[in-house]
BAROMI-725753 format. One line per 8 residues: number of its first residue (from 0); their letters; for each residue x, y, z of N, C-alpha, C, O, CB. Coordinates in nm, 4 decimals, padded with zeros to 6 digits, always signed. Each point is the difference from the previous one (the first is absolute). Glycine has a CB too. Example, Ala and Ser with C-alpha at 12.3 -4.5 7.8 and 13.67 -1.06 7.14 Angstrom:
REM BAROMI-725753
0> as> +01.3190:-00.5690:+00.7800:-00.0890:+00.1190:+00.0000:+00.0900:+00.1200:+00.0000:+00.1036:-00.0019:+00.0665:-00.2928:-00.1154:+00.0581; +00.1542:+00.2223:-00.1966:+00.0820:+00.1190:+00.0060:-00.0770:+00.1090:+00.0730:+00.0509:+00.1108:+00.0169:+00.0675:-00.1736:-00.2314
***
This chain:
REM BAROMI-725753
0> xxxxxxxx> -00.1482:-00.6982:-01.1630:-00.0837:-00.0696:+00.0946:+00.0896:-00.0773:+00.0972:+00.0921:-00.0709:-00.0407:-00.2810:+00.0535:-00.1293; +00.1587:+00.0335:+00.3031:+00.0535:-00.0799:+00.1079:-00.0067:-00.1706:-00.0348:-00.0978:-00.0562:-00.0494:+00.0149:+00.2670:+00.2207; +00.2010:-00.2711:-00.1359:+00.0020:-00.1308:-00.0271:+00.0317:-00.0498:+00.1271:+00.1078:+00.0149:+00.0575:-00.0507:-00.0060:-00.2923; -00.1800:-00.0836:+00.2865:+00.0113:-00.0662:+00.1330:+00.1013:-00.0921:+00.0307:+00.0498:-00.0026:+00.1126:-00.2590:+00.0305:-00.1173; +00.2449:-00.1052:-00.0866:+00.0820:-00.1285:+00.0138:+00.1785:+00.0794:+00.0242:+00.0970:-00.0312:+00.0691:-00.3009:-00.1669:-00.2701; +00.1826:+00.2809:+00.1285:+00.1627:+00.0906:+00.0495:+00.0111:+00.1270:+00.0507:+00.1173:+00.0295:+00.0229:-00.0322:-00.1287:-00.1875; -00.1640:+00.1841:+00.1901:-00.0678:+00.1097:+00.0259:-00.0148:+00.0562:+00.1929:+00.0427:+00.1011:+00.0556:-00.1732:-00.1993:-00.3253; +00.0532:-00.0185:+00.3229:-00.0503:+00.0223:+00.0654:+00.1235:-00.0355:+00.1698:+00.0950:-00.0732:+00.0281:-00.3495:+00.0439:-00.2469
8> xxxxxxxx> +00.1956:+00.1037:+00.2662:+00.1583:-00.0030:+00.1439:+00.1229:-00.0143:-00.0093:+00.0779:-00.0534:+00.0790:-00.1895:-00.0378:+00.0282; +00.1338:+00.1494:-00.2258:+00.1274:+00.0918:-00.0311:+00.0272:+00.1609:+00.0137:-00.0689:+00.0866:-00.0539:+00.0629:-00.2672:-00.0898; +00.1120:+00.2013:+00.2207:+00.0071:+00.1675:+00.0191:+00.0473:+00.0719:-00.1511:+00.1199:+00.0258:-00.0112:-00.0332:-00.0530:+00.2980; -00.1696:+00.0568:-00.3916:+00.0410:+00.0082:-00.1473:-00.0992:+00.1302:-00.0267:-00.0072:+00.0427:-00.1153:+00.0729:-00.3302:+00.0370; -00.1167:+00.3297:+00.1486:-00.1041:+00.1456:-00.0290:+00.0770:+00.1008:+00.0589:+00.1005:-00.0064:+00.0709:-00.3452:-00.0890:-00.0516; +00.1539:+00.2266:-00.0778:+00.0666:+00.1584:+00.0656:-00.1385:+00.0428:+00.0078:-00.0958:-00.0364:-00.0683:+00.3562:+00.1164:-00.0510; -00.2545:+00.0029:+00.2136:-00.1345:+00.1037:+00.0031:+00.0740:+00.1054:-00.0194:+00.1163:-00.0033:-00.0402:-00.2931:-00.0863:+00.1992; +00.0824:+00.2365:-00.1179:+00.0275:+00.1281:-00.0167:-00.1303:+00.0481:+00.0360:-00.1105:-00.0517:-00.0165:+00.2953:+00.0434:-00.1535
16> xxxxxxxx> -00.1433:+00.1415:+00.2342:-00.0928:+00.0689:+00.0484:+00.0198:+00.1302:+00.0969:+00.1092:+00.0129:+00.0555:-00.1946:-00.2322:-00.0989; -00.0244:+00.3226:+00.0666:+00.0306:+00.0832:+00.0772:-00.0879:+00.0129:+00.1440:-00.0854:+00.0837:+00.0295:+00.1742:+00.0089:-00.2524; -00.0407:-00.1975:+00.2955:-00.0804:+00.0032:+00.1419:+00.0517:+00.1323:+00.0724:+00.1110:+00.0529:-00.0057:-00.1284:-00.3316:+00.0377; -00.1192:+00.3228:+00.0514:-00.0446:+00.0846:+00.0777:+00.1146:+00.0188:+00.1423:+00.0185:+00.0970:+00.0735:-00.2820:-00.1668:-00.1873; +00.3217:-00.0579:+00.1126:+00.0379:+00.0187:+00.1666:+00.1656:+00.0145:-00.0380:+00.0838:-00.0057:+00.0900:-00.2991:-00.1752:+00.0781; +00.2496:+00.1982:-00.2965:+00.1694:+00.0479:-00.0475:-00.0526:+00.1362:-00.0843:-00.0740:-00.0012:-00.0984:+00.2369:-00.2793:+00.0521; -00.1119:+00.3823:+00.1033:-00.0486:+00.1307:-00.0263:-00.0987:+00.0543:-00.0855:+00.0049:+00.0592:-00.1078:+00.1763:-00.0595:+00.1649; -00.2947:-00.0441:+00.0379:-00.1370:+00.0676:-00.0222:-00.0362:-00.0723:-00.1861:-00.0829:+00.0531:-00.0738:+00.1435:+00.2406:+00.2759
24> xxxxxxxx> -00.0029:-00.3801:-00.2302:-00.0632:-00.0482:-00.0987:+00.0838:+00.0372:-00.1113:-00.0444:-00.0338:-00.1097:-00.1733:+00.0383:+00.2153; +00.3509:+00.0696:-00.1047:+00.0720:+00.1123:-00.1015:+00.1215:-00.0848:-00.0264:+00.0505:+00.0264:-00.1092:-00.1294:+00.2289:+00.2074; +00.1483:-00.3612:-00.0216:+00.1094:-00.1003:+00.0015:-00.0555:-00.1028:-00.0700:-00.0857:-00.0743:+00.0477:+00.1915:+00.1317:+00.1588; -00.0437:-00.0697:-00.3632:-00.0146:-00.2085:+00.0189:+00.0520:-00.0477:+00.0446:+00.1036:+00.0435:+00.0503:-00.1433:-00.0979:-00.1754; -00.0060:-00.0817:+00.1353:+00.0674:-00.1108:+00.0437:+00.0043:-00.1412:-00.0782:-00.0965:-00.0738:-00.0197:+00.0419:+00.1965:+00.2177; +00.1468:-00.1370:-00.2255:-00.0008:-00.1479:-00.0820:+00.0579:-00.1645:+00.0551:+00.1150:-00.0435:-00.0063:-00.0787:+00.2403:-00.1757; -00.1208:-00.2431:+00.2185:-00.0036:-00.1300:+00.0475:+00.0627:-00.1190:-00.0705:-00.0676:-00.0380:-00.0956:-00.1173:+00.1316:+00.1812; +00.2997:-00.1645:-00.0633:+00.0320:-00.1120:-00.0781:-00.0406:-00.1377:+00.0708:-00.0454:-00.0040:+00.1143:+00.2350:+00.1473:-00.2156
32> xxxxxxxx> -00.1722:-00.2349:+00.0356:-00.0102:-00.1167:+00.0615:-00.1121:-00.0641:+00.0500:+00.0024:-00.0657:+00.1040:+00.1756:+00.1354:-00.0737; -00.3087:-00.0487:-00.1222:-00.1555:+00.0231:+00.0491:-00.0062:-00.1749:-00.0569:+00.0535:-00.0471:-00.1004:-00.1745:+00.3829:+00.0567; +00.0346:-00.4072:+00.1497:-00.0219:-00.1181:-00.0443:-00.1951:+00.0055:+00.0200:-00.0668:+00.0295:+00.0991:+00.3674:-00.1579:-00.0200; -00.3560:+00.0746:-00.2589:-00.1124:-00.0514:-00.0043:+00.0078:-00.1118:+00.0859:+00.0880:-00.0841:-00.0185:-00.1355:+00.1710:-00.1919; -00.0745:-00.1028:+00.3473:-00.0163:-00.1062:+00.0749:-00.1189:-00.0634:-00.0491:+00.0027:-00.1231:+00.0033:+00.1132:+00.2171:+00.1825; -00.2250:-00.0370:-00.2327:-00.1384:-00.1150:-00.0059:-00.0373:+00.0840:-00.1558:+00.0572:+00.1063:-00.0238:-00.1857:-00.1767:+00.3534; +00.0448:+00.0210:-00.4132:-00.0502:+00.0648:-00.1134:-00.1669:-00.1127:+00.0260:-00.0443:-00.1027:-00.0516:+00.3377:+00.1952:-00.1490; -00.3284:-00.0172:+00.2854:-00.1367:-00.0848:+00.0692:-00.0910:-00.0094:-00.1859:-00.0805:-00.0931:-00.0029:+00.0474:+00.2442:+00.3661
40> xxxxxxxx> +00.0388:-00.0956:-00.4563:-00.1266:+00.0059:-00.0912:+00.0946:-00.0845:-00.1359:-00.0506:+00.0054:-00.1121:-00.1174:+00.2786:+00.2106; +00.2939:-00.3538:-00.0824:+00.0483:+00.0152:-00.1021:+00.0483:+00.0899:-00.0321:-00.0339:+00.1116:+00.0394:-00.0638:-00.2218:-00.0690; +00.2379:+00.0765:-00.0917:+00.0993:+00.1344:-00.0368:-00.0441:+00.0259:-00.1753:+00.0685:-00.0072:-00.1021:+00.1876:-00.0674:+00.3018; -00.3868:+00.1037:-00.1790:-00.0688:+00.0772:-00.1422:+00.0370:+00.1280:+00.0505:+00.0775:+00.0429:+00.0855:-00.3023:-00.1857:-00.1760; +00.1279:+00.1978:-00.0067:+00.0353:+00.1671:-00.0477:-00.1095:+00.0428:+00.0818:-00.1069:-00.0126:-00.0599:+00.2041:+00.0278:-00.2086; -00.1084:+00.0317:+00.3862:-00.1393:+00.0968:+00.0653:-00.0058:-00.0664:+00.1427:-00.0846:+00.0334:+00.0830:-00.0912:+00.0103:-00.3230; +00.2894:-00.1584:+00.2673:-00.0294:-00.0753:+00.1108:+00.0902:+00.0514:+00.1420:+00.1218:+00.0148:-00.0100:-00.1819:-00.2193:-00.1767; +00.0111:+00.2219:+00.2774:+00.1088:+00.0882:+00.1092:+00.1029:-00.0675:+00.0480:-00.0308:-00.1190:-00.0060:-00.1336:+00.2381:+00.0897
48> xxxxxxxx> +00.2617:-00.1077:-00.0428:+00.1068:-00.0750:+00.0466:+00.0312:-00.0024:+00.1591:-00.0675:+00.0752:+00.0703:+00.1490:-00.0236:-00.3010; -00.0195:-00.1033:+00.2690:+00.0504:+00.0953:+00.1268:+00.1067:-00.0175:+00.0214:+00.0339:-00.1011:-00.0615:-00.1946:+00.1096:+00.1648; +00.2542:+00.0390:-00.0395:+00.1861:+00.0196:+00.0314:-00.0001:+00.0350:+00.1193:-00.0925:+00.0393:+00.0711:+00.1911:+00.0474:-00.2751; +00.0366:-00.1061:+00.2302:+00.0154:+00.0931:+00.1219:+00.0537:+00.1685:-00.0020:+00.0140:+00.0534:+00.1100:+00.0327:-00.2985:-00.0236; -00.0288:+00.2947:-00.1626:+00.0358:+00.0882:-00.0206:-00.0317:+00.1077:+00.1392:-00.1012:-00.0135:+00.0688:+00.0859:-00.0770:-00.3339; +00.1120:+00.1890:+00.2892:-00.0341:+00.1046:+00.1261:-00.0600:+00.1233:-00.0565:+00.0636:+00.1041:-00.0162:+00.1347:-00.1793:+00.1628; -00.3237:+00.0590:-00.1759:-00.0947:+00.1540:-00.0382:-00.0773:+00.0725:+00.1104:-00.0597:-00.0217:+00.1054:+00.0098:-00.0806:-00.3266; +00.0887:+00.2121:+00.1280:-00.0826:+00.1338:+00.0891:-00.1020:+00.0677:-00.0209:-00.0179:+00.0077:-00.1215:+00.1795:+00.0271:+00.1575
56> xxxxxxxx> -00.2683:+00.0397:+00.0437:-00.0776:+00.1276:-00.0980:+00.0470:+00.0584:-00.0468:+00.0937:+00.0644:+00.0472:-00.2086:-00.0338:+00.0305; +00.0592:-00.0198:-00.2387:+00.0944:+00.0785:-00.0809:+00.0650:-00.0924:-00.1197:+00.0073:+00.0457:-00.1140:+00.0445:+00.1061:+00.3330; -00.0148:-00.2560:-00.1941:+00.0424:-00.1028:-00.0807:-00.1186:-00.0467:-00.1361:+00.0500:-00.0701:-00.0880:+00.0972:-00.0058:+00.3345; -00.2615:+00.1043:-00.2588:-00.0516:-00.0545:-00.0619:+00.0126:+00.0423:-00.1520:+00.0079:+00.1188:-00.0313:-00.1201:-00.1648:+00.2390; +00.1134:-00.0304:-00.2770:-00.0122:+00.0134:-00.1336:+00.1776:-00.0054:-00.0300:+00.0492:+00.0418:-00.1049:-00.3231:+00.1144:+00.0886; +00.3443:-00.2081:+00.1153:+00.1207:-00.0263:-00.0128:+00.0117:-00.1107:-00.1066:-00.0962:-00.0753:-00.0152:+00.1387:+00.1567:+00.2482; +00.1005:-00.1013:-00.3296:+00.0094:-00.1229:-00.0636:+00.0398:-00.1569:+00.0610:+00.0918:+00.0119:+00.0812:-00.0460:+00.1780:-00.2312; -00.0771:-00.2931:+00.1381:+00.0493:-00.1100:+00.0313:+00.1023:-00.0453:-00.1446:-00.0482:-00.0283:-00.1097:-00.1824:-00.0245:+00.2976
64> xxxxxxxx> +00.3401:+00.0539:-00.1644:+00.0837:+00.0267:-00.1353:+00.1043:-00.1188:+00.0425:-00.0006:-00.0474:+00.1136:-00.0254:+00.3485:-00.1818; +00.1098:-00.3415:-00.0282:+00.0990:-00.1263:-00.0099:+00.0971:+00.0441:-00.1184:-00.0607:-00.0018:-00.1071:-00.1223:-00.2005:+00.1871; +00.2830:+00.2316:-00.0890:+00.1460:+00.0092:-00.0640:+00.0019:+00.1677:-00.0363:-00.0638:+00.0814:+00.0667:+00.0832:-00.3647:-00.1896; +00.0428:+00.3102:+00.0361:+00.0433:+00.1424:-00.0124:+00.1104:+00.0597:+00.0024:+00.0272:+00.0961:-00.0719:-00.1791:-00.0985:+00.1377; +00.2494:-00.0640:+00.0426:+00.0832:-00.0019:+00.0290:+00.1111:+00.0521:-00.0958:-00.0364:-00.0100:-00.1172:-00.0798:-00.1365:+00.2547; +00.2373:+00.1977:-00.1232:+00.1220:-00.0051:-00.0763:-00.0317:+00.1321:-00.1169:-00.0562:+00.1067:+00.0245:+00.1121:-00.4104:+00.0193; -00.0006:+00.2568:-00.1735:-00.0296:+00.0906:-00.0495:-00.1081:-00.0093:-00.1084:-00.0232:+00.0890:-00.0817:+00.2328:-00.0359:+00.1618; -00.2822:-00.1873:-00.0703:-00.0265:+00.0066:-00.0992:-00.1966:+00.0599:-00.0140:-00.0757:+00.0066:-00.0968:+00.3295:-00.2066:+00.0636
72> xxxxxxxx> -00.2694:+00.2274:+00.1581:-00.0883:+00.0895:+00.0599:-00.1198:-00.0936:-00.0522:-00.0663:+00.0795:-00.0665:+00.1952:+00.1843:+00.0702; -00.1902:-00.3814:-00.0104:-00.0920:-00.0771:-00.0352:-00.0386:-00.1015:+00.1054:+00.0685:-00.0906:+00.0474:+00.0069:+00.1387:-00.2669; -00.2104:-00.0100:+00.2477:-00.0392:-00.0588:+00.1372:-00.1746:-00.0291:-00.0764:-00.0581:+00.0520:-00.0953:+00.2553:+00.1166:+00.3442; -00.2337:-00.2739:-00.1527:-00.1918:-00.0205:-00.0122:-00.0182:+00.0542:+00.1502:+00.0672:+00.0120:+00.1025:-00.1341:-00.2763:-00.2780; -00.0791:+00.2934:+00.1232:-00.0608:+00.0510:+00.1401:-00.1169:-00.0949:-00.0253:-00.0726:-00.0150:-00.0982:+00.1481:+00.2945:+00.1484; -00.0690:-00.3629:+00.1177:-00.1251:-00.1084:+00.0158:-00.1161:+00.0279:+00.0476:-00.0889:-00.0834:+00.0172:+00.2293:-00.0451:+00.0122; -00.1493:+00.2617:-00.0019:-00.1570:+00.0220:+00.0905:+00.0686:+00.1491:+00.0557:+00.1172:+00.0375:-00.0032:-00.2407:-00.3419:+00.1139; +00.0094:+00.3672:-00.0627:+00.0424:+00.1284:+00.0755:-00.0827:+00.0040:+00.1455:-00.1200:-00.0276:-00.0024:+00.1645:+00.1668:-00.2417
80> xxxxxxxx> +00.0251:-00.1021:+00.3803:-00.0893:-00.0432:+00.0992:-00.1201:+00.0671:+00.0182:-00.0249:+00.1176:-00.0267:+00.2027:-00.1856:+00.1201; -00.2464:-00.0126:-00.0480:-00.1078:+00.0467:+00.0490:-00.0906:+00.0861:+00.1320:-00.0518:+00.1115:+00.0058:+00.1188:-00.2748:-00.1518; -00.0517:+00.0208:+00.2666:-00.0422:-00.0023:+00.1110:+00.1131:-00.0657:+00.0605:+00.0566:-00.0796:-00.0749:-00.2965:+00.0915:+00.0271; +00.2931:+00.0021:+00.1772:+00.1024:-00.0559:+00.1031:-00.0800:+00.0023:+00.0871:-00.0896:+00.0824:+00.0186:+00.3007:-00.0176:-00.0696; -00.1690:-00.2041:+00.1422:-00.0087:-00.0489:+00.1094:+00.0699:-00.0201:+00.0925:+00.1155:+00.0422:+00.0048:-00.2145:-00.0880:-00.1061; +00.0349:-00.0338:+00.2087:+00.0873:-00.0848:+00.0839:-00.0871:-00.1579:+00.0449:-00.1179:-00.0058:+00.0348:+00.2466:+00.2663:+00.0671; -00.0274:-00.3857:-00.1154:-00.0439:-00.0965:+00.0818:+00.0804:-00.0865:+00.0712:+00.1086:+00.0503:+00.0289:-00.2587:-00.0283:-00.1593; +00.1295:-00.1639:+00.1779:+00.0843:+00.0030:+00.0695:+00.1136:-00.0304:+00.0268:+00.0493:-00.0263:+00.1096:-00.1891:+00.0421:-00.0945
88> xxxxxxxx> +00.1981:-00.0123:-00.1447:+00.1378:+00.0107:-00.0751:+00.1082:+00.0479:+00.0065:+00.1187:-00.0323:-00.0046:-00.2286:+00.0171:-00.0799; +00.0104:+00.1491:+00.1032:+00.0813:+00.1242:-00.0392:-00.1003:+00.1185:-00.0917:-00.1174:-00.0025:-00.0370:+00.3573:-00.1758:+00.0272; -00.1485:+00.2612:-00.0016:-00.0577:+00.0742:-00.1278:-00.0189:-00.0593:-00.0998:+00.0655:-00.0981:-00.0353:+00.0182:+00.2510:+00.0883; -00.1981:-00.0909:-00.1288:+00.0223:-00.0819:-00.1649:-00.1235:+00.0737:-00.0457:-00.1120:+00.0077:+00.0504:+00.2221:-00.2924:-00.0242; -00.0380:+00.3577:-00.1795:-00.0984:+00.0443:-00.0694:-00.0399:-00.0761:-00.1296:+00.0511:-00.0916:-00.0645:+00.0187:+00.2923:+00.1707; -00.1873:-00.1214:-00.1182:-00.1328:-00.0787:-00.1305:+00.0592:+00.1071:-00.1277:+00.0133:+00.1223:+00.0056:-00.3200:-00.1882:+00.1727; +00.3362:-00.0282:-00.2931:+00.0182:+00.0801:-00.0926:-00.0565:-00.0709:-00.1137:+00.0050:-00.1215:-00.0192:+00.1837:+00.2336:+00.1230; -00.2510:-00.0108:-00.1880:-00.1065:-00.0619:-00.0974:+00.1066:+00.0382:-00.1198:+00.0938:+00.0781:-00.0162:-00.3835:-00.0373:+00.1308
96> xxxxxx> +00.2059:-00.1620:-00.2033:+00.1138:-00.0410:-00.0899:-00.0695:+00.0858:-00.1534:-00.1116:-00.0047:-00.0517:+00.2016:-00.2890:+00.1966; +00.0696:+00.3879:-00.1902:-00.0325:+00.0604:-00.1266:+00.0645:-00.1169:-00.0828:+00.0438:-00.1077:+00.0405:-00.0463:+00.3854:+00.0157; -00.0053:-00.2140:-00.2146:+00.0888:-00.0732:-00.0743:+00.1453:+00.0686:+00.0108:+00.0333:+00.1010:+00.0620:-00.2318:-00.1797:-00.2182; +00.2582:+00.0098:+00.0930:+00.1461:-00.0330:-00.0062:+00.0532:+00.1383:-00.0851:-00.0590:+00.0575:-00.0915:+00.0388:-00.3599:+00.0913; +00.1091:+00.3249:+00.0418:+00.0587:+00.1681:-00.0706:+00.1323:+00.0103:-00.0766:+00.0499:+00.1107:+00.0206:-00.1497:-00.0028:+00.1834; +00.1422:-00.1514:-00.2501:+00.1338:+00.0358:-00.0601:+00.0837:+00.1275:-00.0545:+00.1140:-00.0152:-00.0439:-00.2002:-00.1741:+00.0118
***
């Protein structure tokens, strides 16, 4: 579970995904440095988040994931996206929150 008090507007997430507009949907792409900006419902289990993350069509059902790294290949996944936007920010997508994956 996301912990607001240390969690939140830190670049500490990865996405992944296969958007439409890097070859036809057939290229991943993996995003580092994704910062949760608002967790408008609370950081329970079912509550959406939002980041800034740069998503595409095609991206959905991508992971919102944190460590993994190295070798010891053990990462959580916080939510998988959903819906992306834009406001007037910037980009920033909505990602609804799964449980935690190890």
């Amino acid at each position: 579970m996301l912990n607001p008090e240390t969690d939140l507007l830190k670049p500490i997430f990865n996405g992944f995904g296969y958007p439409m507009d890097k070859g036809g949907g057939e290229r991943p792409v993996r995003q580092r440095g994704i910062s949760v900006t608002k967790a408008p419902g609370g950081c329970g289990d079912g509550n959406p988040i939002s980041t800034n993350a740069d998503v595409g069509l095609g991206m959905s059902g991508g992971p919102l994931s944190r460590g993994g790294s190295g070798n010891s290949g053990k990462g959580v996944v916080y939510g998988v996206l959903s819906t992306g936007g834009t406001n007037t920010e910037g980009k920033v997508s909505h990602v609804l929150w799964g449980e935690g994956v190890t």
